[in-house]
VONU-992335 format. One record per residue (C-alpha): x, y, z. Coordinates in steps of 0.05 Angstrom, whole numbers, padded with zeros to 5 digits, always signed. Example, Ala and Ser with C-alpha at 12.3 -4.5 7.8 and 13.67 -1.06 7.14 Angstrom:
<pazas>
+00246-00090+00156
+00273-00021+00143
</pazas>
This chain:
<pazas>
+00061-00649-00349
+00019-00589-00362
+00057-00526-00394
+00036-00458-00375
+00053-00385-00408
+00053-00317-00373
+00046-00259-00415
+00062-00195-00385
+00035-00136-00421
+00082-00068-00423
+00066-00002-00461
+00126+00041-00481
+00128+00109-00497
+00193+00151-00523
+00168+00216-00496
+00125+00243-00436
+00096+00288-00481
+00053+00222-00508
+00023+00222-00436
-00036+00258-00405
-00027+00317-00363
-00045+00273-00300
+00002+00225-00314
+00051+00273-00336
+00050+00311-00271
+00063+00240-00237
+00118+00233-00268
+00156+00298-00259
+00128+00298-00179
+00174+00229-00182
+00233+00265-00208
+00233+00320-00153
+00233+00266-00108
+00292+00238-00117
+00322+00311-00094
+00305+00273-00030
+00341+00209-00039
+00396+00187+00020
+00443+00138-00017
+00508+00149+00000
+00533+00078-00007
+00501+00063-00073
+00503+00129-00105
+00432+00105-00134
+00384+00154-00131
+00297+00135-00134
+00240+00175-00133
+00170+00153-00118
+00102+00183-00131
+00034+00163-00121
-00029+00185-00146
-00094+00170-00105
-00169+00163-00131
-00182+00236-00089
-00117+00269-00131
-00070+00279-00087
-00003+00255-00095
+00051+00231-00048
+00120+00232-00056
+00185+00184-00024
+00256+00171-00031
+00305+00118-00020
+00340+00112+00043
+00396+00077+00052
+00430+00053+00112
+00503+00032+00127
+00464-00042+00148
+00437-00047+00083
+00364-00087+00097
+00345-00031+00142
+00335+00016+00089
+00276+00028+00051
+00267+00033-00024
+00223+00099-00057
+00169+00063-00082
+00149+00036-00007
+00163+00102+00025
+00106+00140-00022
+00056+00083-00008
+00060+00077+00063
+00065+00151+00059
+00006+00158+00022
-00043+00109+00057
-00014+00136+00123
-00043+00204+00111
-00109+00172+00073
-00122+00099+00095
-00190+00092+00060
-00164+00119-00005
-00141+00075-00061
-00080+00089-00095
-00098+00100-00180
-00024+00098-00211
+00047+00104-00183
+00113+00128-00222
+00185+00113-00209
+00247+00139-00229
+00319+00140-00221
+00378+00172-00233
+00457+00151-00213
+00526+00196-00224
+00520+00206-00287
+00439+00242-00277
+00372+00205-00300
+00373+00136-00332
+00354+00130-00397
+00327+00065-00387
+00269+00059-00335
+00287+00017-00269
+00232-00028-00249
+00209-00044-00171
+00250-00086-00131
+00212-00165-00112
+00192-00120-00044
+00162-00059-00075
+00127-00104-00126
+00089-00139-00065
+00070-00080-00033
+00038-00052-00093
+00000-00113-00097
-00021-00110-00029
-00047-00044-00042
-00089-00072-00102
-00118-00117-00056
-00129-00072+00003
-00176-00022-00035
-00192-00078-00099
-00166-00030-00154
-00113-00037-00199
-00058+00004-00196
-00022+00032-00260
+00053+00030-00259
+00097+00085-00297
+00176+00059-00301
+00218+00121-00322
+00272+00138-00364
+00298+00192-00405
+00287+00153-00469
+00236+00100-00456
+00179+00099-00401
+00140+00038-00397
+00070+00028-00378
+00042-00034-00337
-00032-00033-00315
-00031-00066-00250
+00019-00100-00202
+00009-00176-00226
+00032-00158-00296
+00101-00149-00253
+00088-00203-00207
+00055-00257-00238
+00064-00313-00191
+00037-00271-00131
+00041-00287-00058
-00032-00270-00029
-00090-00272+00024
-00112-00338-00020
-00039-00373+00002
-00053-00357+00072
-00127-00390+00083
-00117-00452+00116
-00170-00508+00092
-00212-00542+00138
</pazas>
């Protein structure tokens, strides 16, 4: 039997103000996005925004429906937003946030299994990491690239057949 560790690195930071103005901007273009959110049945609000490598940034929602798979989550909606408008540009960072009844968490929320994928797909696409900013009101955390989230990755290498 052979025993293996991940190790998933996370940077946390109590205050935006510890951020650059780039990422800082992210950030609060992520908040006004959740203005957009449709969630009637979960009361859960998300906002999405993406940065690409040319600087501009793309925003999405959640959208629920009443048949719950058919919705889509915020983080999803901004990328395929995003590399709808540019599909040669890679995406540089991407910051989520959410807020429920009672306003914004304080805690940040991280992707759902789904979202996580699609990031990574979008790491592989253009071959650039992507760096992830989870928001709350009192702690945002910091992860440098998709597999940090996803560590045991479905990819292009689990689809070539051997031969």
């Amino acid at each position: 039997m052979i025993t293996r560790e991940l190790k998933t690195v996370i940077q946390e930071y109590t205050s935006v103000e510890e951020l650059n103005s780039e990422d800082q901007k992210l950030i609060k273009s992520a908040e006004n996005a959740i203005s957009s959110a449709y969630a009637p049945y979960s009361k859960f609000k998300v906002g999405a925004s993406v940065l690409l490598m040319n600087g501009e940034v793309f925003s999405g929602s959640n959208q629920e429906n009443a048949a719950y798979p058919s919705g889509l989550c915020a983080e999803r909606v901004a990328l395929f937003y995003a590399n709808s408008k540019y599909p040669n540009i890679s995406v540089k960072s991407i910051a989520v946030c959410a807020k429920n009844s009672d306003g914004l968490l304080e805690q940040p929320v991280p992707p759902c299994g789904s979202c996580r994928q699609v990031i990574l797909e979008s790491e592989i696409r253009f071959k650039n990491e992507i760096k992830i900013f989870l928001v709350g009101t009192k702690l945002i955390q910091v992860i440098e690239n998709s597999k940090q989230l996803l560590p045991l990755h479905f990819d292009d290498k689990n689809l070539k057949v051997k031969g």
